[in-house]
Structure formats: structure tokens, C-alpha cells
N, C-alpha and C positions, 0 to 999 in steps of 0.2 A: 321494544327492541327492533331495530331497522338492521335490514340487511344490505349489504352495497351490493351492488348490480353491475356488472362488466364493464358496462357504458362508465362508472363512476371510476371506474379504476387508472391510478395517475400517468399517466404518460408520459415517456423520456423523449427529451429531447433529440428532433433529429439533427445529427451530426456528418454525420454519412452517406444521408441521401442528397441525389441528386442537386444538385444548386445550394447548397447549405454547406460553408465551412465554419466549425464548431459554432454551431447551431446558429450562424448570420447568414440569412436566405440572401446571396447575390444574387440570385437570378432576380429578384424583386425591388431591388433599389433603382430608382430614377436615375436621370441623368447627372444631378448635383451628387446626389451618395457616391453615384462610382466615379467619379471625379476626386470627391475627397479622399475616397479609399484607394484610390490611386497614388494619389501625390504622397499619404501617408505611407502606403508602403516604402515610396522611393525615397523619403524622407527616412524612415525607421532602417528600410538596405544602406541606405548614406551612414547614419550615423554608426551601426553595427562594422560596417568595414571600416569607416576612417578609424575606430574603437585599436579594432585584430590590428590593420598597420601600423596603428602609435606602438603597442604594445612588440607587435614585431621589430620593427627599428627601435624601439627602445634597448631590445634584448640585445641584438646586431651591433648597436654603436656600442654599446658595455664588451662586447666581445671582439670587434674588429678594429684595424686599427685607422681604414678609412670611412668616416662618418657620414650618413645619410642626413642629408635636411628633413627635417619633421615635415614640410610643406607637401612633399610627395606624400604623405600618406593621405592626405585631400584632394591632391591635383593629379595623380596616378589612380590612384587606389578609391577613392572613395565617393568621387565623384562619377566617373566614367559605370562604376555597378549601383552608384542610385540611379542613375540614368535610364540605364539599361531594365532594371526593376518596374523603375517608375512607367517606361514604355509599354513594357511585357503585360502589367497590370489594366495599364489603359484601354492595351487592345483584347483582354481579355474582357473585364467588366464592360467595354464598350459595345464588345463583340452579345454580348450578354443580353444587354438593354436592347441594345439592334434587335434582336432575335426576339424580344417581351415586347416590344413596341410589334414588330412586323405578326406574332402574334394575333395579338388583341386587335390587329386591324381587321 
């Protein structure tokens, strides 16, 4: 008969601490990671807003009697807040790595 010992006992993941969101240590990724995790945001904020404005202008042209071009919801709307994500991210994760680099020196 084996008893388990504190030390063996399972551990949750941290989510919540410091430099970890749902449990992806940013503060620990390289240059190339927060590059990719960058553009991916701005690419995922892209594709979510251009989604809301089809869907908005979709509702609007059915309801109104003068119709919005669908192209605005790309070249207004969906473009201009992946941009702005993609930024926000860069200089966060950027800000990050900076600060792990200047670290470890």
C-alpha cells in the first residue's frame, strides 16, 4: 500500500498568474512566437469584425431602403480594428520579450 505525498499531488494549471493567459506563458516566448501570436490575433480581430459587419449590413439592407456595399464591412470595419489589434499585440508581446531578454542579461 503506497501513500501519495503532497509533492505528488496534481497541479492546476496556472491561468492567472502573472505572464500566463489560459495557461500560454507569454512572458516566455521568443521573438518568432510573439510575432506569430501577434499577427494571429490581428488576423482572428480581422476576421471576427469583418463576420459582426456582414451580418450588420446584412440586417440594415433588408431593413432600409438605401443599401450599404458589403465592401465597407472589409475596408471600414475590418480592416482598420485588425490593425489596430495586430499593433496593440505587437507592442505588448514585444514589450514582453524586451523585458525577458533585458532580464536574462
Amino acid at each position: 500500500m503506497t501513500h501519495s505525498s503532497p509533492t505528488n499531488a496534481p497541479t492546476t494549471p496556472r491561468t492567472f498568474a502573472a505572464g500566463y493567459v489560459f495557461g500560454v506563458p507569454l512572458g516566455n516566448m521568443g521573438w518568432f512566437a510573439s510575432l506569430l501570436m501577434s499577427v494571429a490575433a490581428g488576423f482572428m480581430a480581422f476576421f471576427a469584425s469583418t463576420f459582426c459587419a456582414i451580418a450588420f449590413i446584412l440586417i440594415y439592407n433588408s431593413a432600409a431602403r438605401n443599401a450599404i456595399d458589403f465592401t465597407f464591412s472589409y475596408r471600414r470595419v475590418g480592416l482598420p480594428i485588425g490593425l489596430v489589434v495586430m499593433v496593440f499585440a505587437l507592442g505588448t508581446l514585444g514589450t514582453l520579450w524586451f523585458r525577458r531578454i533585458l532580464r536574462h542579461s
